[in-house]
C-alpha positions as a printed Julia matrix, in Angstrom:
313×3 Matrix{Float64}:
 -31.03  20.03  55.86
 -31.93  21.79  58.92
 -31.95  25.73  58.6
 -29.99  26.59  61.41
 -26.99  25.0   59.86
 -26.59  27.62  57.15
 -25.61  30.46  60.28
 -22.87  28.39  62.02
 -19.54  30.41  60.93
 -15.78  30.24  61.25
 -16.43  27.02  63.87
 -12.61  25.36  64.37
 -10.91  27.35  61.82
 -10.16  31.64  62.37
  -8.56  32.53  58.97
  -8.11  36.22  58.16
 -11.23  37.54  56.6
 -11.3   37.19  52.56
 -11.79  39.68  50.15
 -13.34  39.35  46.91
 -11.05  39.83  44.62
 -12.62  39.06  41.0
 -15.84  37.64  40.13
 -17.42  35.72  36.9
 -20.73  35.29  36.91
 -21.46  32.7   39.68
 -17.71  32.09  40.06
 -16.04  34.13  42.9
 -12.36  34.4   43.56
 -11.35  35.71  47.14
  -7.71  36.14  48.29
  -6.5   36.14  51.97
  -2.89  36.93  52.98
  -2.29  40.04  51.24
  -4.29  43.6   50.38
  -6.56  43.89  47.62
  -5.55  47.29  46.11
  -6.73  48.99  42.91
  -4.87  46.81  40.35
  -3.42  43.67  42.5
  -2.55  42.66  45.66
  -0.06  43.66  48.55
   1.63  40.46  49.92
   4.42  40.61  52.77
   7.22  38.59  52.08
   6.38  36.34  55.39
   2.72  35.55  54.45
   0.93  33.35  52.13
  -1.04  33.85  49.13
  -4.21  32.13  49.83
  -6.91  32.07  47.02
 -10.35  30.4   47.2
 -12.5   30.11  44.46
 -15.88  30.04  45.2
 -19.38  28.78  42.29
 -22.76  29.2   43.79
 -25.65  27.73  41.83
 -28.62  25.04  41.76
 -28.86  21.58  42.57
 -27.77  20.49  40.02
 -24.37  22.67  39.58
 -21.42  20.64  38.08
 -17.55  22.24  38.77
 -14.48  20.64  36.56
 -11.58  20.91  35.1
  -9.54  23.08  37.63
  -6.48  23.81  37.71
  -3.71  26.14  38.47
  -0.66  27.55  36.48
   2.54  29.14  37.76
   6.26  30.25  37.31
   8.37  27.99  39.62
  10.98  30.63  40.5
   8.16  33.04  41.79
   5.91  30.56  43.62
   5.81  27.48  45.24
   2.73  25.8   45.67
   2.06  25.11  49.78
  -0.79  23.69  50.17
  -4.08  22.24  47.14
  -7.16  22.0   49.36
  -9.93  19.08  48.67
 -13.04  20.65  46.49
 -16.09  20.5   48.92
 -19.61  20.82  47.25
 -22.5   21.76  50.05
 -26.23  22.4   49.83
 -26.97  24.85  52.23
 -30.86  24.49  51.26
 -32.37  22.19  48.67
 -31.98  24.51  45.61
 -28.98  25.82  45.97
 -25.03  24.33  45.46
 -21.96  25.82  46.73
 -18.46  24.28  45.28
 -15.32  25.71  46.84
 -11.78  24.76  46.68
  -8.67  26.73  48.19
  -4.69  27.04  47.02
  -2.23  28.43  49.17
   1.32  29.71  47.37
   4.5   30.54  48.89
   6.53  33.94  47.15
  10.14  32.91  46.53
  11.58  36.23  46.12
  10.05  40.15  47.2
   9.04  42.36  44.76
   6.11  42.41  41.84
   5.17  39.54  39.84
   2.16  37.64  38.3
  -0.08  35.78  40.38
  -0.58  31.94  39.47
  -3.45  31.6   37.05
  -6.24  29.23  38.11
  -9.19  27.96  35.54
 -11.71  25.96  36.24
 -15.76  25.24  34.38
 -18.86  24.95  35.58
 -22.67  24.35  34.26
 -25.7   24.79  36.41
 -27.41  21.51  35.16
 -27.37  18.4   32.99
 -28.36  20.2   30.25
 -26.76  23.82  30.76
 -23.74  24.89  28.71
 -20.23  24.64  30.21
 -19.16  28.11  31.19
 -15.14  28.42  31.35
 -13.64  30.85  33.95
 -10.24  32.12  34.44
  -8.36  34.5   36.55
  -5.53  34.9   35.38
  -2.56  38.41  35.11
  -3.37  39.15  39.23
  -0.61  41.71  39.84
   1.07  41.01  43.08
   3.43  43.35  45.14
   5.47  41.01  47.67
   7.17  43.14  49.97
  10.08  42.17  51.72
  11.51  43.6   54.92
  12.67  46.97  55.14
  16.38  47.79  54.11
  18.39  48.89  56.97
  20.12  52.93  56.1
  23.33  52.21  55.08
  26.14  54.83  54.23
  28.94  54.83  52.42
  32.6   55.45  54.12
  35.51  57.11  52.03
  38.8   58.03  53.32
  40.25  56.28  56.23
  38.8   55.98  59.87
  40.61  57.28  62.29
  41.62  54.94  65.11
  39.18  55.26  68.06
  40.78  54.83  71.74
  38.5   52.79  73.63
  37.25  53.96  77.01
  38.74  52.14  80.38
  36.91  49.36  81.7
  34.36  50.53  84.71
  34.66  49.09  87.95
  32.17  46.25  88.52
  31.26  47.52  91.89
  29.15  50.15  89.76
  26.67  47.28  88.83
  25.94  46.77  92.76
  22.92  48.97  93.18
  21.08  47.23  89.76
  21.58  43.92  90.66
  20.52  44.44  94.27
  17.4   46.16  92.56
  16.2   42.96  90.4
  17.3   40.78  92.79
  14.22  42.71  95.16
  12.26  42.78  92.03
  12.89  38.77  91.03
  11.62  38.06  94.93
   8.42  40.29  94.72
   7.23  38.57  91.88
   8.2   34.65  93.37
   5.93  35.88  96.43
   3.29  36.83  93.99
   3.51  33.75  91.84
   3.18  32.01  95.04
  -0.1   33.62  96.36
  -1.44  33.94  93.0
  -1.1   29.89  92.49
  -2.57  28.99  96.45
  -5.55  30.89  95.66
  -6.33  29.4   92.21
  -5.81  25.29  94.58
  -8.62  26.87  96.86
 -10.88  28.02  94.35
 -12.32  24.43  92.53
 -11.53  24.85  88.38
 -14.76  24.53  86.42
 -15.52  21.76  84.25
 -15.18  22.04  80.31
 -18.74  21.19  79.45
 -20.04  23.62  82.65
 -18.36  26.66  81.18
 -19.5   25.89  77.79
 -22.77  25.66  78.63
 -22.92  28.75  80.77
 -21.36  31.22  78.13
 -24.2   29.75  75.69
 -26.57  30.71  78.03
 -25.46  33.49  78.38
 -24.89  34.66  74.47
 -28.52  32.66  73.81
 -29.68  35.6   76.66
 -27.71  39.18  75.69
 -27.87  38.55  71.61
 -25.83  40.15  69.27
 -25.14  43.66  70.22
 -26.34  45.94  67.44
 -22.91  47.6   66.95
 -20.9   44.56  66.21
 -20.58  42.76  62.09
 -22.71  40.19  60.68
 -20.9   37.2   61.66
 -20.21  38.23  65.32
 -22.62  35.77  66.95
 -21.66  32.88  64.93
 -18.18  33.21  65.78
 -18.78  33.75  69.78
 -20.73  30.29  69.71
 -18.09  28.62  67.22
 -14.9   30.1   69.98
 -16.78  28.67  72.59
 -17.45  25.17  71.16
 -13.81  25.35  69.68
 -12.17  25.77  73.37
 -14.45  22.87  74.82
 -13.81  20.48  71.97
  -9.68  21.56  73.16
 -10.1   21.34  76.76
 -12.5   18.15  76.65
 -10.44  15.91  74.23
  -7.16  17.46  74.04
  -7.25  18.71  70.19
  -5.6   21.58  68.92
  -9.46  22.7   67.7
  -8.98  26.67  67.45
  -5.22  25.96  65.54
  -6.46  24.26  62.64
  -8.26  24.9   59.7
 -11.67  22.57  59.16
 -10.16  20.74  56.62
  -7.46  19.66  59.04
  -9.34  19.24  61.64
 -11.69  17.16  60.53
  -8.95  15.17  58.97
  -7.34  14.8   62.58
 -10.54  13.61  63.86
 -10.7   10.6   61.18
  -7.69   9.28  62.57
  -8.63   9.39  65.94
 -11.42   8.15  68.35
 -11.83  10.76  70.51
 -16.04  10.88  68.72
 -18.36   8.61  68.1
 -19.38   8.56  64.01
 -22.78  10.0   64.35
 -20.84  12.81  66.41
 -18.16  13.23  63.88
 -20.86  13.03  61.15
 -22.75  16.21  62.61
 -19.37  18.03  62.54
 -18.44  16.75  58.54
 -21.6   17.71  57.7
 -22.13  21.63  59.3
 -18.1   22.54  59.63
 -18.06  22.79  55.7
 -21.52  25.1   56.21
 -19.46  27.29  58.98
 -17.03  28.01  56.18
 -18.79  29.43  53.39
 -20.76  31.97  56.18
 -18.33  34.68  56.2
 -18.53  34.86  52.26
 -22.43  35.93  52.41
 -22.09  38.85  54.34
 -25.48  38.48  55.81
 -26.41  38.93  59.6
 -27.72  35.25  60.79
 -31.78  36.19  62.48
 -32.95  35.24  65.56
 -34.24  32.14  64.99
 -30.87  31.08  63.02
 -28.87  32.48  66.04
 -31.13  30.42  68.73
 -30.87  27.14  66.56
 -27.66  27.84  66.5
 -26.62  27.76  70.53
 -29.09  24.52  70.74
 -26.64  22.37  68.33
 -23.57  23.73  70.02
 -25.22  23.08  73.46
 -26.81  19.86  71.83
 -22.94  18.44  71.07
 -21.32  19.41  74.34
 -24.3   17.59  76.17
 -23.98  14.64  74.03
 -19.94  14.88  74.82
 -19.98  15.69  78.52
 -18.15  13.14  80.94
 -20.83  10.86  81.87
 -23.12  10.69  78.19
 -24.32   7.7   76.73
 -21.8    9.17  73.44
């Protein structure tokens, strides 16, 4: 598998960035939705509780039995992701799988439990793992001040009825305001007809060029460059074919693009086969190097050339 696929990060999906919330020997589980706080997790009442449970090992690693465990009038399960299994090189095996739970109700309670076994190998032992007694805070919106009235309230006279000449001066005001900004629309929209709108595939290739030439700067995190390259790629595939590319998570995506025929299959074979890779970046925590980041901008540029109005594809 070509090396350059291992730095291509966060292409077509933009989830909030995990954190590792309990690990078990080459089992890792990460939660997303909440805070990780000394003891549990922070959830508001809005979000979701998104786990994803991560084993790294050899070639050979083998991942079973999983499941997860909850109290029906705390959670609702949303979503059960499909368990992906990628080789980023040769030797190595990553198997990942994601839940997503809905809180029923603010306030603390037990996070569903999930299990799941693993064995690096034919002939390895099975090694059971479960995470299980994750305290969670859900908090709810805030409680407006309310006070308490005794006695009887007296009866309040209410004032007389102002003139509606007195509104005059503030309607004559937007009305001046609501006609400024018509002109402005109007000049604003002639000069974007004159100037001629840039083709999807131009732009793309011109902002890789031009990330390929600055390079990360030194201030920004590890996965910065992969995730330029992946937003550009993500608002050509949008603009070129009319998918919703930068909405959706992989798994979605690349479930959308099954049912369509917007790609050819060796196209939509490159993206089954590095989108998974893009995913399981952000969990390494290591900057991509030069020659990772300059393979990377070739298969970007490589699949909007291949794509471009006009390609044999």
């Amino acid at each position: 598998m070509p090396a350059p696929l291992l730095c291509l990060a966060l292409l077509l999906a933009a989830p909030p960035a995990d954190a590792a919330l309990r690990t078990d020997g080459k089992a890792r589980l990460f939660v997303s939705g909440g805070k990780v706080v000394k003891g549990g997790v922070v959830l508001p009442y809005s979000d979701l509780l998104k786990f994803t449970m991560v084993v790294k090992g050899g070639k050979g690693l083998e991942v079973d039995s999983v499941k997860a465990e909850w109290e029906e009038k705390l959670w609702r399960r949303h979503r059960e992701g499909t368990a992906r299994i990628t080789h980023p090189d040769p030797q190595e095996a990553v198997w990942r799988k994601e839940f997503e739970f809905d809180a029923l109700q603010p306030g603390k309670a037990v996070a569903p439990a999930l299990s799941l076994r693993y064995r690096d190998g034919e002939d390895a032992p099975w090694q059971p793992v479960r995470w299980a007694d994750v305290a969670v805070e859900v908090v709810g919106p805030e409680d407006a001040d309310q006070k308490d009235i005794r006695g009887d309230l007296p009866i309040e006279t209410l004032p007389e009825e102002p003139s509606w000449t007195r509104f005059l001066p503030r309607v004559g005001i937007g009305l001046a305001a609501v006609a400024l900004g018509g002109l402005a629309v109007f000049f604003l929209r002639r000069r974007a007809r004159l100037k001629p709108a840039v083709p999807p595939d131009q732009r793309a290739l011109a902002e890789l060029d031009r990330l390929e030439k600055d390079g990360p700067p030194p201030d920004r995190p590890p996965d910065w460059y992969p995730t330029q390259v992946s937003a550009v790629l993500r608002r050509y595939i949008e603009e070129r074919f009319s998918l919703r590319a930068s909405r959706q998570t992989t798994e979605e995506f690349l479930a959308e693009l099954g049912r369509g025929t917007h790609l050819d299959a060796a196209q939509q074979a490159t993206l089954r086969e590095f989108l998974p890779l893009c995913d399981l970046a952000k969990f390494t925590g290591l900057p991509p190097s030069a020659a990772e980041c300059a393979g990377l901008t070739d298969l970007a540029r490589r699949f909007v050339l291949q794509t471009r109005p006009g390609s044999p594809g």
